[in-house]
N, CA and C atoms as a LAMMPS dump frame, in Angstrom:
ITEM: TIMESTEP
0
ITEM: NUMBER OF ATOMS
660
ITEM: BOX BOUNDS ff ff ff
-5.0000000000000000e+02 5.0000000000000000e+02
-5.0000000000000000e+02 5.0000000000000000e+02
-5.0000000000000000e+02 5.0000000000000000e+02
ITEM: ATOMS id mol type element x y z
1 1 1 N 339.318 96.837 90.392
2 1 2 C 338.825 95.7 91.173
3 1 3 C 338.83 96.082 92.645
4 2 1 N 337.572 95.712 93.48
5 2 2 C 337.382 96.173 94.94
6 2 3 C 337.978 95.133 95.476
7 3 1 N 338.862 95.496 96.923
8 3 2 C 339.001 94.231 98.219
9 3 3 C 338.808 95.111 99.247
10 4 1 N 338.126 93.755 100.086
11 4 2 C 337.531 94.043 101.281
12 4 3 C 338.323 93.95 102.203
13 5 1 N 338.934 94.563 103.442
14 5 2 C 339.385 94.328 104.213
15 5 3 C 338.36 94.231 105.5
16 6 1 N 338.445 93.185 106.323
17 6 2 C 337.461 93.567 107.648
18 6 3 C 338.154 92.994 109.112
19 7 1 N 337.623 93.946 109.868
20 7 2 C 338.53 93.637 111.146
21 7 3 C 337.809 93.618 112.115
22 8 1 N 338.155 93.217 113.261
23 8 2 C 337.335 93.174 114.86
24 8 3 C 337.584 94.071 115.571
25 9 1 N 337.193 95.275 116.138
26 9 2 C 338.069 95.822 117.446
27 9 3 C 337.071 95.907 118.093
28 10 1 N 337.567 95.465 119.707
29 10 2 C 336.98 94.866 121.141
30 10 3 C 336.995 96.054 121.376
31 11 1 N 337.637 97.446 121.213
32 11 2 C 337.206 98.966 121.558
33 11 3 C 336.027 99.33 121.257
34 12 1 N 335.617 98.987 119.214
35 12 2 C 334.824 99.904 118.86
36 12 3 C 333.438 99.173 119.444
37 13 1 N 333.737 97.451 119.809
38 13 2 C 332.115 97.257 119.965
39 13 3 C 331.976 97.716 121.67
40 14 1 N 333.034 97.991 122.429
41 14 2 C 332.6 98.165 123.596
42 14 3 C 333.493 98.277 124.518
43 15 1 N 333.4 99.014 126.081
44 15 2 C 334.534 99.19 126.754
45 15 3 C 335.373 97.932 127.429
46 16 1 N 333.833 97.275 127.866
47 16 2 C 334.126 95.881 128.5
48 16 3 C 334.521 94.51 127.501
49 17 1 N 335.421 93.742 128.32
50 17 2 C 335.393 92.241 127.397
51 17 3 C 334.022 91.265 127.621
52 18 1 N 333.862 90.644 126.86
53 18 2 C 332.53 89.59 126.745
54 18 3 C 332.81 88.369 127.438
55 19 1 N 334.569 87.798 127.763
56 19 2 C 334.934 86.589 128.727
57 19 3 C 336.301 87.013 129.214
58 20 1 N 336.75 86.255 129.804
59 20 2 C 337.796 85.898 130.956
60 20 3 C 338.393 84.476 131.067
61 21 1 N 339.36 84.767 131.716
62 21 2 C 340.506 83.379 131.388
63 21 3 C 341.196 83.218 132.848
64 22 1 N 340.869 82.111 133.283
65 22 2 C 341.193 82.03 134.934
66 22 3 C 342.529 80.573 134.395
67 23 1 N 343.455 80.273 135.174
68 23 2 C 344.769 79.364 135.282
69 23 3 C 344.666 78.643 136.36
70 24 1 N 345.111 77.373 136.315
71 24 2 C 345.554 76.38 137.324
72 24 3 C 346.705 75.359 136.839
73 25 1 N 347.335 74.801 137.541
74 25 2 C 347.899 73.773 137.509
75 25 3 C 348.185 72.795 138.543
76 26 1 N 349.071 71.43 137.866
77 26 2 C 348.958 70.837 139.089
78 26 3 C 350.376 71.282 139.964
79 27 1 N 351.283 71.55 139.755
80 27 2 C 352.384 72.106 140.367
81 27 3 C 352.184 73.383 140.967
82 28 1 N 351.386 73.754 141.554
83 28 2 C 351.084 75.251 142.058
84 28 3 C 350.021 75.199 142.322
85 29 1 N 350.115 75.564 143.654
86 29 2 C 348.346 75.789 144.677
87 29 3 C 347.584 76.883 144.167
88 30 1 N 348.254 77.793 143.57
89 30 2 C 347.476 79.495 143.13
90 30 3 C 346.734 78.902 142.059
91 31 1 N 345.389 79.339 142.418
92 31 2 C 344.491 79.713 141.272
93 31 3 C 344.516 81.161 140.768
94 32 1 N 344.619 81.47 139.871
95 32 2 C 344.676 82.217 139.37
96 32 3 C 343.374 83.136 139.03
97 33 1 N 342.491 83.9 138.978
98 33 2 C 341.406 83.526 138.797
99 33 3 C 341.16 84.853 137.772
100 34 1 N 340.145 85.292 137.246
101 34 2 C 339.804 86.224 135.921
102 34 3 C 340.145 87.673 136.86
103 35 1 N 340.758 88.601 136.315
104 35 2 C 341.23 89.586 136.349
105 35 3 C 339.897 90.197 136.811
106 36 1 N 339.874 91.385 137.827
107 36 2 C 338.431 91.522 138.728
108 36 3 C 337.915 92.903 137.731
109 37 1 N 336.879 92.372 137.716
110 37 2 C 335.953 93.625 136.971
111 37 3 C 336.527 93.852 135.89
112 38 1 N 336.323 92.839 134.752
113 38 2 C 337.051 92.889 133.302
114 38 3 C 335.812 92.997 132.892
115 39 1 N 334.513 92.774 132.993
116 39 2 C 333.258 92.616 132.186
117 39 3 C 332.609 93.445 131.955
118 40 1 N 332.917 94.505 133.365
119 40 2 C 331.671 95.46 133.422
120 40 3 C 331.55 95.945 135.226
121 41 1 N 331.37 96.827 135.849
122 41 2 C 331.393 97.334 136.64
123 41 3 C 331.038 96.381 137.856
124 42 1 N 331.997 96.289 138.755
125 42 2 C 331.716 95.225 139.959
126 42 3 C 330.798 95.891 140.699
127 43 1 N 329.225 94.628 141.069
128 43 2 C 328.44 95.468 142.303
129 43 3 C 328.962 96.3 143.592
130 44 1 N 328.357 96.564 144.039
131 44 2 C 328.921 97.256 145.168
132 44 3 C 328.629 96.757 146.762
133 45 1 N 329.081 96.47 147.636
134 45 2 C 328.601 95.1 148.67
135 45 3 C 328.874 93.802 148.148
136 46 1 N 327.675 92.833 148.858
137 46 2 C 328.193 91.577 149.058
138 46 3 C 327.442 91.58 147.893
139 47 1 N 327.255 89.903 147.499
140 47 2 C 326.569 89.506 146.618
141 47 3 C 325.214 89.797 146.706
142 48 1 N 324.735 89.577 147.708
143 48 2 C 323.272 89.843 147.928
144 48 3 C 322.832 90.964 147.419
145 49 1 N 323.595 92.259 147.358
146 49 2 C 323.18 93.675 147.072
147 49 3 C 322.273 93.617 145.959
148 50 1 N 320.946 94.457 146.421
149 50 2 C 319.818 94.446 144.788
150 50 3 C 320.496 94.468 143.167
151 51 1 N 321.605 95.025 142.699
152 51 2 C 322.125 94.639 141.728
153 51 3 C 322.458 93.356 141.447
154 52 1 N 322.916 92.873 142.488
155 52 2 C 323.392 91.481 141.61
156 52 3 C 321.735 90.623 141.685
157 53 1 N 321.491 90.8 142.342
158 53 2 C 320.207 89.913 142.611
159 53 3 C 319.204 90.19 141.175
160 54 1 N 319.351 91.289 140.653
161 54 2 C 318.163 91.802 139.575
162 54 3 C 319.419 91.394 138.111
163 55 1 N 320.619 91.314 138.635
164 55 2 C 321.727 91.531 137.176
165 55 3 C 321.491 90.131 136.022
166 56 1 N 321.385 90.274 134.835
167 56 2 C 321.204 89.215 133.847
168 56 3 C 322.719 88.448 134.504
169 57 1 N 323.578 88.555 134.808
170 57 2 C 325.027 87.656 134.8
171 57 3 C 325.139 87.473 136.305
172 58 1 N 325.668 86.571 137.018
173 58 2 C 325.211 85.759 138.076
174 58 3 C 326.752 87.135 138.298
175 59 1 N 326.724 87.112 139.722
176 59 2 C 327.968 87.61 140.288
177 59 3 C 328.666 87.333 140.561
178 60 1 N 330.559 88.197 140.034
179 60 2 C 331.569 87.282 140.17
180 60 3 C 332.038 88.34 140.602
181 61 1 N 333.518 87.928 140.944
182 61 2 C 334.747 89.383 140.949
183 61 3 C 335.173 90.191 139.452
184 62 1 N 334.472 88.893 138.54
185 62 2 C 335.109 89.605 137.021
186 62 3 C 333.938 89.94 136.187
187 63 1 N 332.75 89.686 136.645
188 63 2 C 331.514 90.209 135.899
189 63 3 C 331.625 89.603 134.668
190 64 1 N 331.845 88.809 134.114
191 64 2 C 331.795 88.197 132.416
192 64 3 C 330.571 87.32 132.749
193 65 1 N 329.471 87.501 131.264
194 65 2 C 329.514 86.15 131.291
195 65 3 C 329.584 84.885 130.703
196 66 1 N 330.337 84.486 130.259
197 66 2 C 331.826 83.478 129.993
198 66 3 C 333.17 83.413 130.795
199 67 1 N 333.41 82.129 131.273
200 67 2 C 335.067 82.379 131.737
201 67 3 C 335.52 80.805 131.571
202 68 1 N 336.57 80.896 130.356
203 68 2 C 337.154 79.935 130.099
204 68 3 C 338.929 79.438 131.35
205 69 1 N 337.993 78.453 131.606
206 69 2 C 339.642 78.024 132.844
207 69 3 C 340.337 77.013 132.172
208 70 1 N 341.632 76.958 132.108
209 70 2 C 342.915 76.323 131.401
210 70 3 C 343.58 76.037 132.86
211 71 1 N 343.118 74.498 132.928
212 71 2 C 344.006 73.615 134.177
213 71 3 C 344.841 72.225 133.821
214 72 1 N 345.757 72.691 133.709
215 72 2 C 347.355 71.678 133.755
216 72 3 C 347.131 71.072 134.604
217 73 1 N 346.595 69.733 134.017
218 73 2 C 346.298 68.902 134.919
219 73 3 C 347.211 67.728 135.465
220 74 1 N 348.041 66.988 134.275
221 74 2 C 348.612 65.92 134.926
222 74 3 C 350.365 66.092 133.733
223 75 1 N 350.912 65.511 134.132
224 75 2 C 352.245 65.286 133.24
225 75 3 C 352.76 64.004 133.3
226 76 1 N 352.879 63.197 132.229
227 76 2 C 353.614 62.148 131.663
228 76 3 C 354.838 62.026 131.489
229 77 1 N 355.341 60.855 131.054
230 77 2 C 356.732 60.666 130.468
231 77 3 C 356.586 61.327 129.283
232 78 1 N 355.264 61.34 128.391
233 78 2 C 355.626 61.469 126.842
234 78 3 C 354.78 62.351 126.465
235 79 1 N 353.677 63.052 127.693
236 79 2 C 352.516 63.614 127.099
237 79 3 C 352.14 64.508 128.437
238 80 1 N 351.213 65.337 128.394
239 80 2 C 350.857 66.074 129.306
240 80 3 C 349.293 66.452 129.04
241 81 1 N 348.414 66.355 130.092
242 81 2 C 347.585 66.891 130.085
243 81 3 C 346.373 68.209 130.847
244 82 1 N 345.66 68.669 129.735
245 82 2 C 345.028 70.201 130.365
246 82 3 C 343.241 69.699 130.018
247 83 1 N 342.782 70.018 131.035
248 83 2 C 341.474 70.295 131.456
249 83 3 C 340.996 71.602 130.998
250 84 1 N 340.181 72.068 130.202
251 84 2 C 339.645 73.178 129.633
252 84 3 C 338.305 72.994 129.601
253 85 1 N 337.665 74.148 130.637
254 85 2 C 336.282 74.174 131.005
255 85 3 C 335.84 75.757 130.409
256 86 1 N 334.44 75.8 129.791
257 86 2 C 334.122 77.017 129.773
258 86 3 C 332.679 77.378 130.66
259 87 1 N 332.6 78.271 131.316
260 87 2 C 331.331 78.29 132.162
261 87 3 C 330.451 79.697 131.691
262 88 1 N 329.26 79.443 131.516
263 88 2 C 328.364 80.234 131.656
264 88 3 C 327.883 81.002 132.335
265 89 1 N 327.929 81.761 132.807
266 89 2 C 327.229 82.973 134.136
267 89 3 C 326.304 83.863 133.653
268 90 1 N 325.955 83.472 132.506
269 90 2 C 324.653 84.438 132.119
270 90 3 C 323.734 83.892 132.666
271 91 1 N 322.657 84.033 132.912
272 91 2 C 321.324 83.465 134.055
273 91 3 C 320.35 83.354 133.052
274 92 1 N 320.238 83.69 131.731
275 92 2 C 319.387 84.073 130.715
276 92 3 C 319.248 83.965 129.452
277 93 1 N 320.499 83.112 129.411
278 93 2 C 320.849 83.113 127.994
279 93 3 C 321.872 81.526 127.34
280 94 1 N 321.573 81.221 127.017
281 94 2 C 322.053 79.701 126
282 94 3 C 323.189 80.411 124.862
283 95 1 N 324.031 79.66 124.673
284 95 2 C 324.973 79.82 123.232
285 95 3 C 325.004 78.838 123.068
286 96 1 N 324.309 78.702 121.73
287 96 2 C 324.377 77.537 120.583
288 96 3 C 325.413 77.873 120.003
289 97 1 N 326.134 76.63 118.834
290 97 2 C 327.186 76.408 118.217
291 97 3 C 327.81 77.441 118.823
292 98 1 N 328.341 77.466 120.021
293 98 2 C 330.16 77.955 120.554
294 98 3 C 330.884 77.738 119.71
295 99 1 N 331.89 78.725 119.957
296 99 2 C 333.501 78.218 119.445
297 99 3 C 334.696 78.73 120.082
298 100 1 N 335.812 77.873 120.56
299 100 2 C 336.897 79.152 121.17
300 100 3 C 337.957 78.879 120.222
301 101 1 N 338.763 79.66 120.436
302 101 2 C 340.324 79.849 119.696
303 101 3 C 341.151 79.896 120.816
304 102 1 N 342.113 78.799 120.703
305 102 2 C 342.943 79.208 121.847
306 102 3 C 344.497 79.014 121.3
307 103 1 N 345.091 79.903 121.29
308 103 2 C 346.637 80.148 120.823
309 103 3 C 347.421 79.675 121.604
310 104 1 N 348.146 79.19 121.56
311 104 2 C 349.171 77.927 122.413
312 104 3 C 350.438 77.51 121.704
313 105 1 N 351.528 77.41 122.319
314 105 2 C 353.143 76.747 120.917
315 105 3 C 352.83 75.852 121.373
316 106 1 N 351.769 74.806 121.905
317 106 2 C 352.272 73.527 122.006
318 106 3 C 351.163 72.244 121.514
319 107 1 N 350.034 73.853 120.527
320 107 2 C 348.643 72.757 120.106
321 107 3 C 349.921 72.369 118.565
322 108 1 N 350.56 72.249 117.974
323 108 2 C 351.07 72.017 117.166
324 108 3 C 351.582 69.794 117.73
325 109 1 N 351.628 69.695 118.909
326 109 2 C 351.908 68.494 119.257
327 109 3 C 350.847 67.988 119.977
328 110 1 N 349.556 68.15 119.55
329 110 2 C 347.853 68.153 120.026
330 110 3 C 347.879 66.373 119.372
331 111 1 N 347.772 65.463 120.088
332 111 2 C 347.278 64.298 120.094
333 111 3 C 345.871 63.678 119.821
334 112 1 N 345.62 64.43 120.881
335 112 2 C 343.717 63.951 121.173
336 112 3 C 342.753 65.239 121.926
337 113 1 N 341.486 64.813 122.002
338 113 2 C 340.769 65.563 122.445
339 113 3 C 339.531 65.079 122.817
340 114 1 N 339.235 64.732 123.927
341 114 2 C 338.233 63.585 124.435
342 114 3 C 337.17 63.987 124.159
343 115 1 N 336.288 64.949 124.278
344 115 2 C 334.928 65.799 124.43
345 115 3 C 334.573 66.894 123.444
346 116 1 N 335.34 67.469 122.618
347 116 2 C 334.99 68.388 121.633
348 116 3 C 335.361 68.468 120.246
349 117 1 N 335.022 69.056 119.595
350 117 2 C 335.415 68.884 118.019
351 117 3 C 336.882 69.725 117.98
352 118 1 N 337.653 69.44 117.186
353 118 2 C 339.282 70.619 117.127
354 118 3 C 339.462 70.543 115.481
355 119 1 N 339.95 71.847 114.949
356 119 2 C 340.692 71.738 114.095
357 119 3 C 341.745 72.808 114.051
358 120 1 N 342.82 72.354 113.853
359 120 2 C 343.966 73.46 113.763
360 120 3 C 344.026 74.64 112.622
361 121 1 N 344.125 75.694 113.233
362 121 2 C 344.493 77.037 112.405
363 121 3 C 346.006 76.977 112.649
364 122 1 N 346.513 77.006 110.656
365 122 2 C 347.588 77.122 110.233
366 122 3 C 347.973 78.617 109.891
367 123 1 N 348.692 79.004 111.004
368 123 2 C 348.904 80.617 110.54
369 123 3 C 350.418 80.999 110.048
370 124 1 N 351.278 80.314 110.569
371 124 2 C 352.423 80.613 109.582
372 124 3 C 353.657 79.345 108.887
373 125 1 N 353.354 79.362 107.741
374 125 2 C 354.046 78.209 107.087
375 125 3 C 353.637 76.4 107.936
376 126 1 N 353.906 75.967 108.131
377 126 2 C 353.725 74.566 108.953
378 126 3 C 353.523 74.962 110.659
379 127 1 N 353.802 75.979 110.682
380 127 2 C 354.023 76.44 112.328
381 127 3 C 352.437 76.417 112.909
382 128 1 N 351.717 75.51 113.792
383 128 2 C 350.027 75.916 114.018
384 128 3 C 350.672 75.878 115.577
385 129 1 N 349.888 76.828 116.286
386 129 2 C 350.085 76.99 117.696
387 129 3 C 348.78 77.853 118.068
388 130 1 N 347.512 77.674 116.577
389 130 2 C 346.308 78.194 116.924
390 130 3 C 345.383 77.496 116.867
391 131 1 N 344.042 76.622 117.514
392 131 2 C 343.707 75.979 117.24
393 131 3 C 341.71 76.261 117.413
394 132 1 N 340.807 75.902 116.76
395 132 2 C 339.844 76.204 116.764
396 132 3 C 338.937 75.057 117.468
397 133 1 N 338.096 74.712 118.703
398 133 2 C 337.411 73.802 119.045
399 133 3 C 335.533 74.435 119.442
400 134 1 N 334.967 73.21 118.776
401 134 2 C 334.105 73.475 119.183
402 134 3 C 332.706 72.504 119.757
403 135 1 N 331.369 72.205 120.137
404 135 2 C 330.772 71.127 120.568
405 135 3 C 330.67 70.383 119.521
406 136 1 N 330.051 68.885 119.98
407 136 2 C 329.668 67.786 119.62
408 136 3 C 328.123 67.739 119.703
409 137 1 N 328.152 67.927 118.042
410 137 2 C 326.212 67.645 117.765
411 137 3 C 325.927 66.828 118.812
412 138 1 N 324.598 67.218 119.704
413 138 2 C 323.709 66.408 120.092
414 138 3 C 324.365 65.917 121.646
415 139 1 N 325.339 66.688 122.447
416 139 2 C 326.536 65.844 123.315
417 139 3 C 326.7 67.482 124.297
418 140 1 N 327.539 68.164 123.332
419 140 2 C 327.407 69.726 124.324
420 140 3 C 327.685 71.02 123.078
421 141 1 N 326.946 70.79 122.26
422 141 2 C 326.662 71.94 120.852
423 141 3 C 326.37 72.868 121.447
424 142 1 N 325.749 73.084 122.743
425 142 2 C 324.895 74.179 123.479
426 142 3 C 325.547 74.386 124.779
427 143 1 N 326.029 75.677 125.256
428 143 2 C 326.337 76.137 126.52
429 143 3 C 325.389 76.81 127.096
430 144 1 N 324.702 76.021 128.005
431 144 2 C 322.99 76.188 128.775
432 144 3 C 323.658 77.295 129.758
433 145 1 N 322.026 78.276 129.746
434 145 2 C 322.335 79.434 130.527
435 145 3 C 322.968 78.6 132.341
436 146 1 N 323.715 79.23 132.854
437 146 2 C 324.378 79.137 134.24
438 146 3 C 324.679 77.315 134.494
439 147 1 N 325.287 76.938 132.591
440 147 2 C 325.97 75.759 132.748
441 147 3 C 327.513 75.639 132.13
442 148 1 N 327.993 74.597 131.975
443 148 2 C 329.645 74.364 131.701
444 148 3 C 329.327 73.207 130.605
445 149 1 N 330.23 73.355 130.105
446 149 2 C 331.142 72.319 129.198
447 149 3 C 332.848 72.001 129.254
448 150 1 N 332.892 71.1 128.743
449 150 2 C 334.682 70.817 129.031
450 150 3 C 334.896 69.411 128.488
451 151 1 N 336.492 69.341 128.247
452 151 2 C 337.297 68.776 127.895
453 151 3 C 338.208 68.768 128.39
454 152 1 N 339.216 67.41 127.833
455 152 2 C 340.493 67.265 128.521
456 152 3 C 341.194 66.953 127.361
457 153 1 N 341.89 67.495 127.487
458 153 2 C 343.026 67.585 125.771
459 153 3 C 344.481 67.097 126.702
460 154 1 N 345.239 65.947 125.403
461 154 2 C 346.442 65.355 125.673
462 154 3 C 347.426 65.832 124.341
463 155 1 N 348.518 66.236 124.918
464 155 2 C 349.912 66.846 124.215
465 155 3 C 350.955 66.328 124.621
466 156 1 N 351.696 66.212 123.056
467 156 2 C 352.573 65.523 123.812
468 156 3 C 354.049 66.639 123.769
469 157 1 N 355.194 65.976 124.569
470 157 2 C 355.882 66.416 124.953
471 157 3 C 357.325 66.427 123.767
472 158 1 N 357.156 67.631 123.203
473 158 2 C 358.402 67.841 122.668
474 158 3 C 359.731 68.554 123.415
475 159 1 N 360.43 68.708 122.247
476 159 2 C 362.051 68.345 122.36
477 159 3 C 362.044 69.959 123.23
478 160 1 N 361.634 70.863 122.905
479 160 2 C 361.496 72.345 124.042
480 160 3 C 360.612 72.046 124.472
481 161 1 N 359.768 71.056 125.184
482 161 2 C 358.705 71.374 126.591
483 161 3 C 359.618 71.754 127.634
484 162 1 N 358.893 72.588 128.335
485 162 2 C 358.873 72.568 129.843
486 162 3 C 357.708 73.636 130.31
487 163 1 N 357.761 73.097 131.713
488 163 2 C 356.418 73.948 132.276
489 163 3 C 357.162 75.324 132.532
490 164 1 N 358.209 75.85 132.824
491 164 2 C 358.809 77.107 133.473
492 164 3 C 358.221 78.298 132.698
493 165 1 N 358.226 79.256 133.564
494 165 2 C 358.072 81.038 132.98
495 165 3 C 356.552 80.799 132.074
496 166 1 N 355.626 79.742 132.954
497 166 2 C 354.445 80.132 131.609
498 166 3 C 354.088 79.358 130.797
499 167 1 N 354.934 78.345 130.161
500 167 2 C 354.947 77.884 129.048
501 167 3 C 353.469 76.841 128.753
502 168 1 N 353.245 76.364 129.777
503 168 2 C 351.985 75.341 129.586
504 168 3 C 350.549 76.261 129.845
505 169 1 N 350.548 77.651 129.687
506 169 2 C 349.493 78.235 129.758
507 169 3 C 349.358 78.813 128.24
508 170 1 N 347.972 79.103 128.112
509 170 2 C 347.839 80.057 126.87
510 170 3 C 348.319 81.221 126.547
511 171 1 N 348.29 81.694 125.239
512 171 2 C 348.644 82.971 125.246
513 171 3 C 347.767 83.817 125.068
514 172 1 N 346.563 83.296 124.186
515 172 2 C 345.369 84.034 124.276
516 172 3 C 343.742 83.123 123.592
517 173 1 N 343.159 82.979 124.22
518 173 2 C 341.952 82.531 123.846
519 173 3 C 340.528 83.295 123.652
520 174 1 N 340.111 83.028 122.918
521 174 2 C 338.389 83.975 121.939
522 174 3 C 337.899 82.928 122.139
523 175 1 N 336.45 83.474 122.523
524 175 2 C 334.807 82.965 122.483
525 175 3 C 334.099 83.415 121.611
526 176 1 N 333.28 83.002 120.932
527 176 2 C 332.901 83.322 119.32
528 176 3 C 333.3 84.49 119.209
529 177 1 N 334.188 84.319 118.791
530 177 2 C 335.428 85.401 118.183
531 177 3 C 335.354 87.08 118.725
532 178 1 N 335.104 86.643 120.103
533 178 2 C 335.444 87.882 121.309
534 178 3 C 336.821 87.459 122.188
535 179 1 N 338.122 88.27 121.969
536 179 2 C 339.135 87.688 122.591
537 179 3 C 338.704 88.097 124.087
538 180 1 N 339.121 86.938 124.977
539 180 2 C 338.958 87.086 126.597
540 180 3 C 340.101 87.47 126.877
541 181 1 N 339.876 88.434 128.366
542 181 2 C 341.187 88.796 129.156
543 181 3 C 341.908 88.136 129.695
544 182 1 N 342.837 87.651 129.752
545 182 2 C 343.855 87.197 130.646
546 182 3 C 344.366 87.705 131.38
547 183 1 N 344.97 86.753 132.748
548 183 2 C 345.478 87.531 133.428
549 183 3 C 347.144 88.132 133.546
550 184 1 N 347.157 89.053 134.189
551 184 2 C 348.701 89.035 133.499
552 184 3 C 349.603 88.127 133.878
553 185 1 N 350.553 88.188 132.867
554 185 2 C 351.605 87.811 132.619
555 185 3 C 352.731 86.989 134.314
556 186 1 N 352.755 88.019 135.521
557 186 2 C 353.238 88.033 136.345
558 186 3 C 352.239 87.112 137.15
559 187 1 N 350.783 87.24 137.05
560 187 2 C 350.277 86.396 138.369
561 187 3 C 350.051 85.107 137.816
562 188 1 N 350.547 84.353 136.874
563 188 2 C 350.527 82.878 136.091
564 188 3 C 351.151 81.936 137.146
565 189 1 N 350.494 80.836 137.665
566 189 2 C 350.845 80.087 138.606
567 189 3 C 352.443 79.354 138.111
568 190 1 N 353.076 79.462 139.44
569 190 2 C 354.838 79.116 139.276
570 190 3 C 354.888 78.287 139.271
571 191 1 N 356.212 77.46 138.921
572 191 2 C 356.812 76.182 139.01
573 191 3 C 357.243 76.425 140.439
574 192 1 N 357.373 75.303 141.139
575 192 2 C 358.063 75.769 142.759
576 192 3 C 359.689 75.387 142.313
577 193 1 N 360.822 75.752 142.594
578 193 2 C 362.103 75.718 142.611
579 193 3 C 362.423 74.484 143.329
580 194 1 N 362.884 73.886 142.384
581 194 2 C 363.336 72.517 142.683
582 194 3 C 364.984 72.496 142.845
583 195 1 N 365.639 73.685 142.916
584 195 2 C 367.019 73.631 142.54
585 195 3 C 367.617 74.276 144.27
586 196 1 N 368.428 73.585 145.249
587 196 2 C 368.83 74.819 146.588
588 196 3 C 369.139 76.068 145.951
589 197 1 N 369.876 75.596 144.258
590 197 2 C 370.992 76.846 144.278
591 197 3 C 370.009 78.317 144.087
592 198 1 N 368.501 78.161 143.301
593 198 2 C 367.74 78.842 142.997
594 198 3 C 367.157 79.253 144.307
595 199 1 N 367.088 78.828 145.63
596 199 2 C 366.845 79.566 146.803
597 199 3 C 367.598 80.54 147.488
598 200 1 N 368.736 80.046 147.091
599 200 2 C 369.541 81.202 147.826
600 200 3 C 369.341 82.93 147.341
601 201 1 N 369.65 83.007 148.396
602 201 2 C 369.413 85.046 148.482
603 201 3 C 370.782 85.888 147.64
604 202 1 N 370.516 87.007 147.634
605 202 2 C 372.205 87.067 146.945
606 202 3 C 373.018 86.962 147.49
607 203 1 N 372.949 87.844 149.295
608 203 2 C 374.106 87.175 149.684
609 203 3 C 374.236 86.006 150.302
610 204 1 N 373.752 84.825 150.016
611 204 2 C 374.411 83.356 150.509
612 204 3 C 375.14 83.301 149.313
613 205 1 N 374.777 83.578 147.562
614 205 2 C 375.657 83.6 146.794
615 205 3 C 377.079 84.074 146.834
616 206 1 N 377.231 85.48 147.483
617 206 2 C 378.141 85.526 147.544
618 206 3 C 378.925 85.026 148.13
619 207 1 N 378.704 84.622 149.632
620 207 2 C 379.507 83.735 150.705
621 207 3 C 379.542 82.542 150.181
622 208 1 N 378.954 81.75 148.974
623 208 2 C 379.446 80.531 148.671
624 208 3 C 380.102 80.738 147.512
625 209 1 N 380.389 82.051 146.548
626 209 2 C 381.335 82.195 145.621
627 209 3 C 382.711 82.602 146.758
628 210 1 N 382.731 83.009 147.577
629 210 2 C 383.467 83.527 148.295
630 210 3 C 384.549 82.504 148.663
631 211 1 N 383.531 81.436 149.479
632 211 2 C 384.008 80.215 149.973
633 211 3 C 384.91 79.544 148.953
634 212 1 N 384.601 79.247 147.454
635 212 2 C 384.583 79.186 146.508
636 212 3 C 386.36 79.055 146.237
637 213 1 N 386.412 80.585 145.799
638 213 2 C 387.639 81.149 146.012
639 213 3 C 388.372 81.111 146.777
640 214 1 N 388.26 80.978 147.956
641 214 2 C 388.989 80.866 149.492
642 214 3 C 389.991 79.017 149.279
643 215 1 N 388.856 78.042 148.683
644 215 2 C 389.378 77.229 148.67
645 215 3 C 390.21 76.574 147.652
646 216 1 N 389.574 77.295 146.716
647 216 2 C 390.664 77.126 145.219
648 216 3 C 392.301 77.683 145.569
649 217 1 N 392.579 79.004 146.175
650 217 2 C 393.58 79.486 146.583
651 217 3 C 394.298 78.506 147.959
652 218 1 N 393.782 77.951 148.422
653 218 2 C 394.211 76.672 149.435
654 218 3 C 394.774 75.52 148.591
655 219 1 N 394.429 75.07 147.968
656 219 2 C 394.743 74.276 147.182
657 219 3 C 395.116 74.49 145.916
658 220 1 N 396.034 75.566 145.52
659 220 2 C 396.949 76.131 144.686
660 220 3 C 398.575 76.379 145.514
């Protein structure tokens, strides 16, 4: 008896990625924006230069054209919400029936979804933190050449939320089943430090463990 195995690799069809993944939130001024020249070779000059002017994909710093943005938009007592836009920069070209995948630990507590179709991918035992969305016949089924679509998706807040180290961003999202680049890991917009003790340098730490000690031994 024959089985098929079949797989994707983003090597064998090509050097470049097909989209990009830019970050925002509302706790942090940094935009984050698509990792530069992930698509395909950045023009050379300004925009104006005869390449971009003659290029099928409008000109960016990341040359895709697709770039899905994931913006943390607001936070609740019980729920939180993200703005997810995907934009077009091809100058030439329409995608009918889209679809993205976007991997997340926190589509598992996915409420609602104002603007697009969703259904969850169950990948291990009850655990879904993958989820599949795509348009609304007749509404935005079609991503028009050098146009957008979007949604605003509400989650709610479980017993491990928090925004710190990342957590309210993706881990990885695909456009008809081309995974996009992200950016790394390190330039993901911060929580600002809400704590003095987390400002201090090392040594104010030490002069206030110091102090610390100085006064425990006073009062012994």
């Amino acid at each position: 008896m024959w089985q098929a195995t079949c797989f994707y690799s983003q090597t064998a069809v090509g050097p470049f990625r097909a989209c990009c993944v830019s970050l925002s939130t509302f706790y942090s001024r940094t935009i984050v924006e698509c990792p530069h020249c992930t698509c395909g070779a950045c023009p050379a000059g300004t925009s104006t230069a005869p390449q971009c002017q003659d290029a099928e994909i409008r000109c960016t710093g990341h040359m895709c054209p697709i770039r899905v943005h994931w913006h943390v938009k607001k936070s609740y007592t019980e729920y939180w919400r993200v703005k997810l836009s995907i934009n077009n920069f091809n100058r030439f070209k329409n995608y009918s029936d889209w679809n993205i995948v976007v991997q997340h630990p926190s589509l598992q507590e996915l409420t609602q979804v104002f603007s697009f179709a969703y259904e969850p991918l169950v990948q291990r035992g009850t655990i879904n933190d993958t989820g599949l969305f795509w348009g609304l016949p007749r509404f935005n089924q079609m991503l028009p050449q050098d146009g957008t679509v979007q949604t605003e998706v509400l989650l709610r807040k479980g017993k491990d939320f928090s925004f710190s180290g990342g957590w309210a961003l993706p881990r990885k999202i695909y456009f008809d089943g081309s995974e996009c680049a992200m950016p790394p890991p390190d330039d993901f917009p911060q929580l600002p430090s809400s704590s003095p003790v987390q400002r201090f340098s090392g040594g104010h730490r030490w002069l206030a463990s110091g102090a610390v000690l100085v006064l425990g031994l006073l009062l012994t």
